[in-house]
C-alpha positions in Angstrom: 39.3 -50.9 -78.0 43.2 -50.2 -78.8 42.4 -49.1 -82.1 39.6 -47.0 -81.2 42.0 -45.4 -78.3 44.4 -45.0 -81.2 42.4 -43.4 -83.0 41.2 -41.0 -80.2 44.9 -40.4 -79.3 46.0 -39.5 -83.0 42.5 -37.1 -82.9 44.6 -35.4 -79.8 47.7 -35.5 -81.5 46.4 -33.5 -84.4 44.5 -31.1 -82.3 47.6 -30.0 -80.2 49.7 -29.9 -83.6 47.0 -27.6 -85.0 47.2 -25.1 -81.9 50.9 -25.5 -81.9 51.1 -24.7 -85.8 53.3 -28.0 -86.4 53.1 -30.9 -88.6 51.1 -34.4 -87.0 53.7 -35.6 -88.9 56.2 -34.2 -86.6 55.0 -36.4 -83.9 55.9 -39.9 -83.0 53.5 -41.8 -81.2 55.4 -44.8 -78.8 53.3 -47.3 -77.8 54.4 -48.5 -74.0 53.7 -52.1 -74.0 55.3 -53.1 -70.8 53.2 -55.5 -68.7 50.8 -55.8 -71.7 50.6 -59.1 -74.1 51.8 -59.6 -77.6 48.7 -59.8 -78.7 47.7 -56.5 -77.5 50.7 -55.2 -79.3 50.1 -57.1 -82.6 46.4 -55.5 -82.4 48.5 -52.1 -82.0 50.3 -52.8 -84.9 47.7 -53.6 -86.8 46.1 -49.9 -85.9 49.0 -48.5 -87.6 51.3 -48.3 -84.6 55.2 -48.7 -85.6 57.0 -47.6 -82.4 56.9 -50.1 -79.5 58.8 -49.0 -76.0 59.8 -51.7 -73.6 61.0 -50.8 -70.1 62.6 -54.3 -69.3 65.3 -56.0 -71.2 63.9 -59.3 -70.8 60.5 -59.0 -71.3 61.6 -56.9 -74.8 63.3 -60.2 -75.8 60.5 -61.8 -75.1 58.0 -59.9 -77.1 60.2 -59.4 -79.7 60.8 -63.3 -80.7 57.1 -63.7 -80.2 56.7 -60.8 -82.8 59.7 -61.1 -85.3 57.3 -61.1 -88.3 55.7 -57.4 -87.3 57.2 -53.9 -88.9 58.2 -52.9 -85.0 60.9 -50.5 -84.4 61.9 -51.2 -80.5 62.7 -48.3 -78.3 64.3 -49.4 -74.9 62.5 -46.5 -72.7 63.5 -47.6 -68.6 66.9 -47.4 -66.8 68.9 -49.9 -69.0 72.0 -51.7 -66.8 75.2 -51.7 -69.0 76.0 -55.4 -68.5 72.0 -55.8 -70.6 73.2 -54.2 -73.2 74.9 -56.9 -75.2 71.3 -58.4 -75.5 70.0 -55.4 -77.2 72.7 -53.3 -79.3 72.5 -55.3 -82.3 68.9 -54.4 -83.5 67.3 -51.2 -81.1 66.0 -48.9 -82.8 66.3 -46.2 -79.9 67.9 -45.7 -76.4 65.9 -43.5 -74.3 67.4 -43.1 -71.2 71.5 -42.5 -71.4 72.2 -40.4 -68.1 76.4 -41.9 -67.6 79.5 -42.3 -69.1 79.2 -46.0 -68.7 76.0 -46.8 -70.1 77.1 -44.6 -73.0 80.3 -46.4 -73.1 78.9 -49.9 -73.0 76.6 -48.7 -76.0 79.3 -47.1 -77.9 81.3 -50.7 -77.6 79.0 -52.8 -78.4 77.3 -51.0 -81.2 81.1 -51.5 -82.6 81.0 -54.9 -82.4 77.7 -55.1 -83.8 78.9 -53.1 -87.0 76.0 -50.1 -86.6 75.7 -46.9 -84.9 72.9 -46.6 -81.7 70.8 -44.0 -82.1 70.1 -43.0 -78.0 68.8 -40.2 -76.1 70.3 -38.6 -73.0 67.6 -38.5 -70.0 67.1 -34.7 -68.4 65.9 -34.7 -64.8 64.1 -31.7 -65.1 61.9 -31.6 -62.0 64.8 -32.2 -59.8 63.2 -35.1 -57.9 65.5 -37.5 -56.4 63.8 -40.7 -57.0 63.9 -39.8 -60.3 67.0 -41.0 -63.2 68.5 -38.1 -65.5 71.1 -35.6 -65.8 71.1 -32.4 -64.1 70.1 -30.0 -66.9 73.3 -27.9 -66.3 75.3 -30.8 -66.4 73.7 -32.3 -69.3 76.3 -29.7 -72.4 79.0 -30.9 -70.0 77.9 -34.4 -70.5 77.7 -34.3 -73.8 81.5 -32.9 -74.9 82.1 -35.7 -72.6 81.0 -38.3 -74.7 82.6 -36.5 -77.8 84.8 -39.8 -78.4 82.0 -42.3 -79.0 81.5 -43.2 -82.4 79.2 -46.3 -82.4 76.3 -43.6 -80.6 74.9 -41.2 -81.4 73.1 -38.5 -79.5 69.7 -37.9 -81.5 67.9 -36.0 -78.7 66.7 -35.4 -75.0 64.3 -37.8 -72.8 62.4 -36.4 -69.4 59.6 -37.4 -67.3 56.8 -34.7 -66.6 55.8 -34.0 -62.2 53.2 -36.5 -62.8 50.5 -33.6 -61.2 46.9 -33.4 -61.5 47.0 -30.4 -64.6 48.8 -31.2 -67.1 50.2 -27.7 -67.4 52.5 -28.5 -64.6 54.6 -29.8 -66.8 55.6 -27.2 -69.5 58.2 -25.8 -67.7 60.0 -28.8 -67.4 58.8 -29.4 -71.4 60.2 -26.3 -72.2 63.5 -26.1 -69.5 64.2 -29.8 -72.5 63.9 -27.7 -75.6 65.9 -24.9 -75.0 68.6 -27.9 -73.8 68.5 -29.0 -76.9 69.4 -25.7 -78.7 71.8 -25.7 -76.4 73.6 -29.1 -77.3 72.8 -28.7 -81.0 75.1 -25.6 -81.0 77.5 -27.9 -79.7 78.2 -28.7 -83.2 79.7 -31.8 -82.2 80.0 -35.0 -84.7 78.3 -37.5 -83.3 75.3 -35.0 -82.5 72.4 -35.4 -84.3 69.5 -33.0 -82.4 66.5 -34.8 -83.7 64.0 -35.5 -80.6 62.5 -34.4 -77.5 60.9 -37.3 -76.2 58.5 -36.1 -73.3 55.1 -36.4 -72.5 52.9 -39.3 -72.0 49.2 -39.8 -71.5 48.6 -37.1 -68.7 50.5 -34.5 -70.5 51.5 -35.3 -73.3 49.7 -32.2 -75.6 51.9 -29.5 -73.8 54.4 -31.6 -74.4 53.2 -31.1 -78.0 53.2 -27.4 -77.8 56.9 -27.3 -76.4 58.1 -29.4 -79.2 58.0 -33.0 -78.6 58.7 -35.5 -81.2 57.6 -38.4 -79.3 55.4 -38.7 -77.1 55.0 -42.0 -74.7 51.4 -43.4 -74.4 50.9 -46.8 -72.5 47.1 -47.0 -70.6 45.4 -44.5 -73.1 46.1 -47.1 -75.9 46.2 -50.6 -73.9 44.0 -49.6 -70.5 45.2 -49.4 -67.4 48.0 -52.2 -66.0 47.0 -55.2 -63.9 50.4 -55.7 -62.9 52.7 -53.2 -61.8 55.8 -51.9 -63.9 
């Protein structure tokens, strides 16, 4: 069945690029494994999956030693607590959720010692709940030249989380509040700034997220099926 979702989601992908006049290419699909097996990720992989998101530290070190022989690149997607990021900044392929200084600056110090630059994306709060992480979006140019500094990270690109409603097209103007941010911080013109994605939209909404430019998009129960455990 994972393939066969795959295969339906990457049908949907194509279908939203084509209304939206963009490239498939364009599109990263991001597989959100957490609570789901290795095995159910290996049979992802094996679909043609790449991109693997994790939401918890340890159960992304877990999966990863059980799949160290699998073409994975690991994106960290949940809240990650600075004093986790030791276990982690020598190898991820992608931060997702950077909303303060001192996440950023634990990143930016151990990517330093590790010899490599993290490639991380700051986290919008664009439906203004409270229960919800992110950066204000008129905070988030401020936040930015903040971080100016830092040159073990680098910015490649907004993160937000759609209203979770019923229609889908709820969410565009949260969708489209994150692309015009990002014009915004790519004018910035600042060096460790590399604009490159708008990662929003998962598997309620994630074809308007399409249409309002979304690079990745973050699928977990329409490629494994829904979670027996919560996470």
């Amino acid at each position: 069945m994972i393939r066969e979702n795959i295969e339906t989601i990457r049908g949907r992908i194509a279908a939203a690029c084509g209304k939206a006049r963009r490239d498939p290419g364009e599109v990263t699909l991001l597989a959100v494994s957490k609570t789901f097996s290795p095995d159910a990720i290996a049979e992802a992989v094996s679909a043609g999956i790449v991109d693997i998101g994790e939401n918890y530290v340890q159960e992304l070190l877990n999966k990863k030693l059980q799949l160290e022989s699998l073409p994975v690149q690991w994106h960290f997607i949940g809240h990650l607590q600075s004093n986790k990021v030791k276990y982690v900044a020598g190898w991820i392929h992608l931060v997702h959720a950077v909303d303060s200084i001192g996440l950023a600056s634990e990143l930016d110090k151990r990517a330093k010692q590790a010899g490599r630059v993290i490639d991380v994306l700051l986290e919008v709060n664009t439906t203004g709940e409270q229960s919800k992480f992110g950066l204000r979006p008129e905070a988030t140019t401020g936040f930015v030249r903040s971080l100016a500094a830092f040159q073990n990270i680098r910015i490649a690109g907004l993160m937000t989380i759609g209203p979770f409603l019923p229609d889908p097209e709820g969410s565009r103007p949260m969708f489209r509040t994150l692309r015009l941010l990002k014009d915004e911080v790519a004018a910035l013109n600042q060096p460790n700034v590399e604009m490159r994605h708008l990662s929003m939209g998962m598997t309620g909404d994630f074809e308007v997220a399409i249409e309002e430019g979304a690079t990745i998009i973050r699928i977990g129960t329409a490629i494994f099926g829904k979670r027996t455990r919560k996470g």
